[in-house]
N, C-alpha and C positions, 0 to 999 in steps of 0.2 A: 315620349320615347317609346319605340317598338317592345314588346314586354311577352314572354313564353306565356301560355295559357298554364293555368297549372292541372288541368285534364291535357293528358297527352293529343292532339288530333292525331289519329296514324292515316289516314287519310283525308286530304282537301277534296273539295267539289271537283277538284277539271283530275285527280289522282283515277287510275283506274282498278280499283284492289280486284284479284284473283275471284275468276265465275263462281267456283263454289263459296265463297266468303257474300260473295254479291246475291245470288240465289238465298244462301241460307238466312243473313239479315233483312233483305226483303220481305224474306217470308215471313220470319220472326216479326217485326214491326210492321206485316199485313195482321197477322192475326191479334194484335193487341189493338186495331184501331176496327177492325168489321162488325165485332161484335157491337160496340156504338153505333154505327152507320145502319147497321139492318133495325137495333131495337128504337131508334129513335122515331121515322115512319111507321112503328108498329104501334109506340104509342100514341101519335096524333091520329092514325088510321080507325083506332079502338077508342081511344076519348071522345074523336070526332062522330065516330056512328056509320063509320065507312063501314064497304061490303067485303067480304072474305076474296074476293076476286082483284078488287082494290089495291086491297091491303098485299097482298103478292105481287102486286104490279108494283108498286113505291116501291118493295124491299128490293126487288130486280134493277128499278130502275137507277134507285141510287147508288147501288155498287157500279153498274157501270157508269154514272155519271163521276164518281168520285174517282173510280179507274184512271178516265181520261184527263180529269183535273190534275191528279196526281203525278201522271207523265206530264204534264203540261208546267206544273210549276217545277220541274226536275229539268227538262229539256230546253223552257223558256226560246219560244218562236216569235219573234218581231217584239210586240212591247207586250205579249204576253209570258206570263210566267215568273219567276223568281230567277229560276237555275239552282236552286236548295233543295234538299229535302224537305219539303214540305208537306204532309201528311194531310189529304182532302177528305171531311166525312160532312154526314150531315149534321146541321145546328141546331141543339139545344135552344140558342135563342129562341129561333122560330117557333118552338114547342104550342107555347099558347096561342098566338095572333093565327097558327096553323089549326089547331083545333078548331076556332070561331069560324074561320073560313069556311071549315069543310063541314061542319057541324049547320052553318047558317046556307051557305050554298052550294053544297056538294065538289066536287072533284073537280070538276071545272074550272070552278072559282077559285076554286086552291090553285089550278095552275095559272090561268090568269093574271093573280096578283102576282104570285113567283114570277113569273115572266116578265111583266112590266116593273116590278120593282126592283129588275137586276139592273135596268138601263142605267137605274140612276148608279149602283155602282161604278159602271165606266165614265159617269160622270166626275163620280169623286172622286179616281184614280187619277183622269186628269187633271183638276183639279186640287189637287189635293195641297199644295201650298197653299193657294186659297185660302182654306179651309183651317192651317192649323191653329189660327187664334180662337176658334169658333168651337170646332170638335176637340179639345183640350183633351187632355188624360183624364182632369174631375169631372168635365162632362159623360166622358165615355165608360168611367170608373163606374158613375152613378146611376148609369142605364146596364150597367153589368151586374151591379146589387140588385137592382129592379127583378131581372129576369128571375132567381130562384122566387120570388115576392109572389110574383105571378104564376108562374108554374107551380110551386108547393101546394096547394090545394088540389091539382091532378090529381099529383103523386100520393097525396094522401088519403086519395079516391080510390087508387090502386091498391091500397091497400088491405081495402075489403073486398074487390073485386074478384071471388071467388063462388064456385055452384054453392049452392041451400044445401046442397045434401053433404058438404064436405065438413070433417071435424072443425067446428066451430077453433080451436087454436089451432089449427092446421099454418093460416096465416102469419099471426106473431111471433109462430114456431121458423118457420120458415124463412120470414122477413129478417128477424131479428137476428137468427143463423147466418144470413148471408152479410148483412152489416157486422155482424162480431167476428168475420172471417175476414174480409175488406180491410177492416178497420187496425185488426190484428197483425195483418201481414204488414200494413202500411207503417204500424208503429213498431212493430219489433224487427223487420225481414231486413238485409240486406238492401245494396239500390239497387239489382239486379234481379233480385228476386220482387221487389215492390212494386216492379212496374209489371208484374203478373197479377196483383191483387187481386182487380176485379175479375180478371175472366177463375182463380181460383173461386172466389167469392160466389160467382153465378153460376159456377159448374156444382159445388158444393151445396148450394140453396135449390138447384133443381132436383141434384140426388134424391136429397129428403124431401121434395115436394112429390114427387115421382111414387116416393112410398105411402102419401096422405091421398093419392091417384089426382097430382095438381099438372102434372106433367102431359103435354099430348102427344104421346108414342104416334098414334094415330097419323096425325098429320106428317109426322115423317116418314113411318112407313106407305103413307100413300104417294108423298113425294117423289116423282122421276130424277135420275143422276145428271142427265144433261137435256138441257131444254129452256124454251124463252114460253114465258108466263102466257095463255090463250086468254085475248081481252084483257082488260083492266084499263088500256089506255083511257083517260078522260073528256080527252081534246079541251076547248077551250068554253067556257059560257061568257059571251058576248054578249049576255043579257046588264048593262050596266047599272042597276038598280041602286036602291038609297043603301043597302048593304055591302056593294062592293063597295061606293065611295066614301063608308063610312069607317071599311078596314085598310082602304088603300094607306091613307096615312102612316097607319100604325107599322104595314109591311115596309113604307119607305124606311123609317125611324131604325125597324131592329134590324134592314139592311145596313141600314148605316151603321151601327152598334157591331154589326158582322164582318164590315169592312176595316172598320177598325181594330177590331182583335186579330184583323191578318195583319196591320199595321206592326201590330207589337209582334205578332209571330216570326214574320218575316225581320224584322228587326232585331230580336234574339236569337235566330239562326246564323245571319251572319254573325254572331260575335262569339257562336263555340263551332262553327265550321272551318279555323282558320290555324295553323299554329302560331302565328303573332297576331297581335290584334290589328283588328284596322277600324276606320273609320266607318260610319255608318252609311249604304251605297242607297240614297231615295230613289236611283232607277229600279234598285232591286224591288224595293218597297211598291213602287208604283206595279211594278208585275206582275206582284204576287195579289193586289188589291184585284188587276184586271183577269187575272186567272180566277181568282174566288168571285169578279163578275160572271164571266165562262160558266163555269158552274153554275150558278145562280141560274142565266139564261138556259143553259142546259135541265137543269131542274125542271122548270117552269115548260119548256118543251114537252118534257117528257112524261110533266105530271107528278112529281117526285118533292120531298122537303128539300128547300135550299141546303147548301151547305158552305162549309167555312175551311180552314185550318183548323188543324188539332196540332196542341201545343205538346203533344205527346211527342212530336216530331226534336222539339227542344232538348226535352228529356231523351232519348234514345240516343240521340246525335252523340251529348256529352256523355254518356254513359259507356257507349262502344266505343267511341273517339273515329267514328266514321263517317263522315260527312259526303262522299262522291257518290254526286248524282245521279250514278246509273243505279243506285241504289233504291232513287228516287221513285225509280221507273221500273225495276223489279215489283215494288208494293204494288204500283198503279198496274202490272199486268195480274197479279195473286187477285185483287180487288175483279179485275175482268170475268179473271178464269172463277172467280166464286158465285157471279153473276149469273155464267152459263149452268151450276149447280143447284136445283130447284132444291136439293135435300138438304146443304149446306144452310141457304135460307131456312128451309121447315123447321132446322135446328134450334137457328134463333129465335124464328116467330112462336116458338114453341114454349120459351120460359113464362112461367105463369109471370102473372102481373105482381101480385107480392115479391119475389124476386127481383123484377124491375123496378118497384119503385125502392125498393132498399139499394140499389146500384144508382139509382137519382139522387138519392138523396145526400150521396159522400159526393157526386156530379157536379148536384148545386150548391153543395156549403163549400166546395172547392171555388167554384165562378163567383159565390158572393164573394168571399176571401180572394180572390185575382182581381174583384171590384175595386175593394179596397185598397188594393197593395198600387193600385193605378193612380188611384185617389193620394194617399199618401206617399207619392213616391212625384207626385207634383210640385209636392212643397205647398204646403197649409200656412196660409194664414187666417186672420178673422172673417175675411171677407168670404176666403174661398170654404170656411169651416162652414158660413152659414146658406153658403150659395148649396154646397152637396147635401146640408141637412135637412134643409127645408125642401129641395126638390126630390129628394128619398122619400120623408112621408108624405108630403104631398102624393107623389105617385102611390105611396101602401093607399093612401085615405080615396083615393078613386080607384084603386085596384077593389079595397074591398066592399064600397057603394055606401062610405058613410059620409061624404064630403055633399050635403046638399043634393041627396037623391031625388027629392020633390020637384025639385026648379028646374032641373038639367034638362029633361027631357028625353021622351025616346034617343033622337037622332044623337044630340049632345052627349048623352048620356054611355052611350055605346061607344065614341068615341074616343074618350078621356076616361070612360072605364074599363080601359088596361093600363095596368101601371107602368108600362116601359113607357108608354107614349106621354101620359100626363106626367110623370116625371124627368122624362128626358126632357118635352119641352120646356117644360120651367127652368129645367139645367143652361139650356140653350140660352131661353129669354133670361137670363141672372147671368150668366157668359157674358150677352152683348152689352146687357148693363154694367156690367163692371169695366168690360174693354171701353165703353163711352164715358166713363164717371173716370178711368185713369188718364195721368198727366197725355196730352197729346204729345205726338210725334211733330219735330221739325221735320221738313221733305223736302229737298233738293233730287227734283227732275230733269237730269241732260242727257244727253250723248256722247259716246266717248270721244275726245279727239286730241288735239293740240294743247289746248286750257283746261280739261278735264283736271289736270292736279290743285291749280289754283284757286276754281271755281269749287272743288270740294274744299282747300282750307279757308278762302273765305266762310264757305256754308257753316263750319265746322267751330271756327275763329267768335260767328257770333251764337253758335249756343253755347260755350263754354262762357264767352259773357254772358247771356241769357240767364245761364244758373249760376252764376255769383264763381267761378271757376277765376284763380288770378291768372298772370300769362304765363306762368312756368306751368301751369296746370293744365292748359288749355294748349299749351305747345305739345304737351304730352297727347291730347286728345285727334289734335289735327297729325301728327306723327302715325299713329294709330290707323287714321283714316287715310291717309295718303298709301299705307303700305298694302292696308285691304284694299284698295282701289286698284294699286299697281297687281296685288297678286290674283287678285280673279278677274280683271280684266284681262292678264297674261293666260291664264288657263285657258280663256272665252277668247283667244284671239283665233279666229279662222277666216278672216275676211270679212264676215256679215254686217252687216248696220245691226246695231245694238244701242237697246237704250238703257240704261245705269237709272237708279231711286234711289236713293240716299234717305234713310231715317235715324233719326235722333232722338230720344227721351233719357229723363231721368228718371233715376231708379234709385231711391236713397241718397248714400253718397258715392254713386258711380254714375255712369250713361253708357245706356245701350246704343251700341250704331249698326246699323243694319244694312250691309249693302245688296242689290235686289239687280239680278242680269239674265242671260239668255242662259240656258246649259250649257254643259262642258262635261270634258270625259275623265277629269281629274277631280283629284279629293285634297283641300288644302289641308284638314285633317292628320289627312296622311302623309303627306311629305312633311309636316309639322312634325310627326313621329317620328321619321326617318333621318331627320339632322343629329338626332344623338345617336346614329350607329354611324355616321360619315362624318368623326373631328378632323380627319384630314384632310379632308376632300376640298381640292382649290375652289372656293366660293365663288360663285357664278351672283348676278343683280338679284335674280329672283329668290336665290337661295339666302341671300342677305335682306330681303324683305320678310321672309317666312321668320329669321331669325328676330329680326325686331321684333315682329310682330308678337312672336311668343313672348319675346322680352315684357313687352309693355300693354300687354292686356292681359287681364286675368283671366280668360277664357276666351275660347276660339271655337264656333259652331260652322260648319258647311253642310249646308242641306242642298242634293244636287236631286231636283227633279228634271227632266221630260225637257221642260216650258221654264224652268226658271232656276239661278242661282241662287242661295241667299247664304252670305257670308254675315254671321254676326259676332260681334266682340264686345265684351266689357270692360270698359276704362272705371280703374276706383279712382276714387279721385284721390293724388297725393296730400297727405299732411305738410300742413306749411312748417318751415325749418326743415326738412328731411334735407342729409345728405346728398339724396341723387342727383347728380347733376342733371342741368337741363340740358333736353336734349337738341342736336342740331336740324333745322329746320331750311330747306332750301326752297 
């Protein structure tokens, strides 16, 4: 049943709320998301060993690249974008595997791998059915832990990362000021006020760094008011050595790790963008995956750290109850116009490093903490408790070079020594193992046509035999299947040849059926909602299918990608003696 949000929306995505409300929230949720975007190339620029000229070309480049991302997933042009507010900066993930890059091969090679390793994004968008047995939520949970794993030793680099000649607690005075300001607001403030925290936090820790002389006036006042950065581009190094192919991997990996946290972004936008709920739309999903590829390749163009979604977009949406997209696209132009402001940048490039790594640090205990809640929001059992534990430390145990440092080797060595990569893979390889160690699936492969009903109850008829099901139990099962057949083959009717997959397993004492077809522009989801606000509405066939269907499955999933359907449902299996009658089967 369709159900009010209990955050008011006052306005949907297609609503057009008044220019000044549109300018003033733009602006407001431009300026909670730039300060991330400019400091995060500052610190791979500065851990890396990048040049002062560099390092102002990445901070330029990324605002405008985020700029364009930003209109893009707002506006959403052909299969790119979302059409949400989604909020583009750059990725934290990439923090480490970007330092090594640029630190081992210069600027070049940082755009390089950016660039080739966005391709495979557009891969996984289309793909992305494919993929969801594979890239699981514990898989992608467990490479989300990783990241702070591997980055916290930066950060904690940062920490001393101050001149000889300054008071020795200048820093922990500093650091420690700007975390108990963060931290403070977070725990005690309002939710309006909390989603100020960090920039109060880091305007607060520069104050007082400013008076220990940590602060560089300098650099702003040499800064020009309007202007694009003299040099710094990279261009590309086309030198393909044992060092690019030895980080290529790791950038494919935390691409993917990035794609997927748009996955979830884009996924919990739609559900506080709406005033009634709806279903969840995988075209959205898929657009908002190929806008965060955009960007990527854009990055990688220009030289710059990839970048992602900031789920800050989540938070702001429900807070204001503002969701229309021109909103979108107010931030992405703020983001432009802060591009063309070299002082703007000098501002931020400007905060000493103790102050940044105390603003990391509430960053990454936040993403390990989003790790987990992805992890446990999968549903744990033994298997999957020991699939995420062992590949967590595993990845610490080569993140911090005590897994058999002797044997590995240079090249080996370098490559399974970051831990997003060695323990994502083992996520991955402990994924495929379990998906091959669980009960197989029955598959019935046709065509839709004439015998299409029959041909699925026979398929259907003998896995309820298969798993010991009697026939009042197995009429339930085939009932089930025939009504999901009827109903997303109705949605998918436009003429085309289509081919229909039928899968079966058991799961307990239920079976999952999975039915697998071409796209469509409907949500069975959704009109499965929509039957409890129409009791009187003369019942049409389809509309008596959806009603079974709810009746007699416990659960009802549509995931509508690009390239494919999949309707799944779960039959429990009835207890024998239950009253229900059985049902009629034609």
């Amino acid at each position: 049943m369709s159900e009010a949000r209990s955050t008011q929306v006052r306005f949907e995505p297609d609503d057009r709320p008044p220019l000044y409300l549109t300018i003033g929230l733009g602006t407001q949720f431009a300026i909670l998301a730039v300060t991330g975007i400019v400091l995060t190339p500052a610190i791979v620029v500065r851990a890396g060993g990048g040049s002062e000229a560099f390092l102002v070309w990445a901070a330029f480049a990324a605002l405008v690249v985020s700029g364009l991302t930003t209109i893009l997933q707002a506006r959403r042009i052909g299969p790119f974008g979302a059409g949400y507010i989604l909020i583009m900066g750059t990725s934290g993930a990439f923090i480490a595997v970007c330092v090594t890059a640029l630190a081992e091969g210069g600027p070049g090679m940082l755009a390089t791998l950016v660039f080739l390793s966005s391709l495979v994004q557009f891969s996984l968008a289309r793909r992305l059915s494919i993929l969801r047995r594979i890239l699981t939520p514990a898989v992608t949970g467990t490479v989300i832990m990783m990241i702070p794993v591997t980055v916290m030793p930066i950060v904690f680099d940062m920490l001393a990362a101050v001149p000889d000649d300054v008071e020795p607690m200048a820093s922990p005075l500093v650091a420690g000021l700007t975390l108990a300001i963060i931290l403070g607001i977070a725990f005690g403030a309002r939710s309006t006020l909390r989603l100020w925290a960090p920039i109060i936090g880091i305007f607060v820790g520069c104050s007082v760094a400013s008076w220990f002389g940590l602060y560089d006036t300098a650099r702003i006042a040499a800064a020009g008011w309007i202007g694009i950065p003299d040099g710094g581009w990279p261009g590309f190094n086309l030198d393909f050595g044992p060092t690019f192919w030895i980080l290529l991997p790791a950038f494919i990996f935390v691409t993917y790790v990035g794609a997927i946290e748009t996955v979830g972004d884009s996924v919990a936008i739609q559900s506080v963008s709406w005033k009634h709920r709806r279903a969840i739309d995988y075209k959205v999903v898929q657009g908002a995956v190929s806008a965060d590829g955009v960007g990527n390749f854009l990055s990688g163009l220009a030289g710059t750290v990839p970048n992602t979604t900031y789920s800050t977009s989540i938070a702001v949406v429900e807070l204001t109850g503002i969701a229309a997209r021109r909103v979108g696209v107010c931030v992405g132009l703020v983001f432009l116009i802060a591009a063309f402001v070299p002082k703007f940048a000098a501002l931020v490039l400007a905060i000493p490093a103790p102050v940044a790594a105390a603003y990391l640090i509430v960053l990454l205990g936040l993403l390990f903490v989003a790790g987990m809640r992805l992890v446990i929001g999968d549903g744990m059992d033994y298997r999957k408790s020991l699939m995420v534990g062992t590949a967590f430390w595993i990845g610490a145990g080569f993140q911090h070079g005590v897994i058999f440092p002797d044997l590995l080797g240079p090249w080996m060595g370098s490559l399974v020594g970051n831990g997003m990569t060695a323990g994502g893979v083992t996520a991955v390889v402990l994924t495929v193992c379990l998906n091959l160690m669980s009960p197989k699936s029955a598959v019935l492969k046709t065509r839709p046509g004439a015998g299409t009903a029959r041909e699925i109850s026979d398929f259907l008829g003998k896995v309820g035999s298969k798993y010991g099901w009697n026939e009042t139990q197995t009429d339930r099962l085939i009932l089930v299947g025939d009504e999901m057949a009827a109903t997303l083959l109705a949605a998918d009717d436009d003429g085309q040849e289509r081919r229909l997959v039928v899968k079966a397993r058991s799961e307990g004492s239920s079976i999952e059926l999975e039915f697998i077809t071409s796209g469509s522009d409907g949500n069975v989801e959704d009109e499965i909602m929509l039957l409890g606000e129409q009791p009187d509405r003369t019942m049409v066939e389809k509309e008596l299918s959806l009603r079974l269907l709810r009746h007699y499955a416990s659960s009802v999933h549509h995931q509508s990608f690009t390239n494919a359907d999949i309707l799944t449902a779960r039959v429990e299996r009835p207890e024998q003696g239950t009253a229900e009658s059985r049902p009629s089967i034609e």
